[in-house]
C-alpha positions in Angstrom: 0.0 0.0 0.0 0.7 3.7 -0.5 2.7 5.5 2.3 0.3 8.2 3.0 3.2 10.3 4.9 4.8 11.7 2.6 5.4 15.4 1.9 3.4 16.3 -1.3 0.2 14.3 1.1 0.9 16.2 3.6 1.3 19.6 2.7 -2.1 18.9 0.5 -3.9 18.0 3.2 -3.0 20.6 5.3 -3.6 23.4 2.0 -6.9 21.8 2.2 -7.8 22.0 5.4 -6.7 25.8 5.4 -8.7 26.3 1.8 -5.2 27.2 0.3 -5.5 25.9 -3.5 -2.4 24.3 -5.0 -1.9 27.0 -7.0 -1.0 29.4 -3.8 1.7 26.8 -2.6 5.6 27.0 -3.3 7.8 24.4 -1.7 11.8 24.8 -1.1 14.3 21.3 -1.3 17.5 20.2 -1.0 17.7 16.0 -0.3 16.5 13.6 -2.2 13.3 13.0 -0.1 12.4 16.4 -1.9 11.8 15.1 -5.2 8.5 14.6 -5.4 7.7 17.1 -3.7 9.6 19.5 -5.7 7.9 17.6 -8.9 4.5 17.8 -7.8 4.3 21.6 -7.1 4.3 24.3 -9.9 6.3 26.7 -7.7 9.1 24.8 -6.8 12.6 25.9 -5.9 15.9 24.0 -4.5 18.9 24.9 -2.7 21.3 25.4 -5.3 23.9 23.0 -3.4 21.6 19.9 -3.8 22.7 16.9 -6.0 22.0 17.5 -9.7 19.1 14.8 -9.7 16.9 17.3 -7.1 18.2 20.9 -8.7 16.6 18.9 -12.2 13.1 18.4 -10.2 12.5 22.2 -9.1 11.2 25.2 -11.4 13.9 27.4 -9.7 17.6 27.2 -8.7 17.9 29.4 -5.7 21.5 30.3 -3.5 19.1 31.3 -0.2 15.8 31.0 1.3 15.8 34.8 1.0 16.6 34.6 -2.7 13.4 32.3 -2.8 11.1 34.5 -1.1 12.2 37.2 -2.8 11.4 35.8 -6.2 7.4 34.8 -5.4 7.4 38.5 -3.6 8.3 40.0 -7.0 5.9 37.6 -8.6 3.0 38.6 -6.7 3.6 42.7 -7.2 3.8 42.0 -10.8 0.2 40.1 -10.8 
């Protein structure tokens, strides 16, 4: 049977228990046991000193957490 811990379950059920859409969720990664998280999710971004196999799972390529937040802030002033 499925593992129904995992992070991409998780993080939905708690979006859905907030009434956040999937659409209003970005995730940040830097291990392996980020890859499906960082596949599942549109807005995805990963440290930028993970293994090559993770960075190739994320939208984004990011050097800091700051760097990350940064990006969706200038996303959102330019909707």
């Amino acid at each position: 049977t499925k593992d129904h811990r995992d992070k991409v379950t998780g993080i939905l059920k708690i979006a859905s228990y907030y009434g956040i859409s999937e659409d209003e969720i970005a995730v940040i990664g830097d291990s392996y046991n980020d890859i499906g998280m960082l596949s599942y999710f549109k807005e995805s971004y990963c440290m930028s000193h993970a293994p090559n196999e993770v960075k190739s799972c994320a939208k984004y390529v990011v050097h800091s957490v700051a760097e990350c937040i940064s990006i969706i802030m200038n996303k959102e002033l330019s909707n």
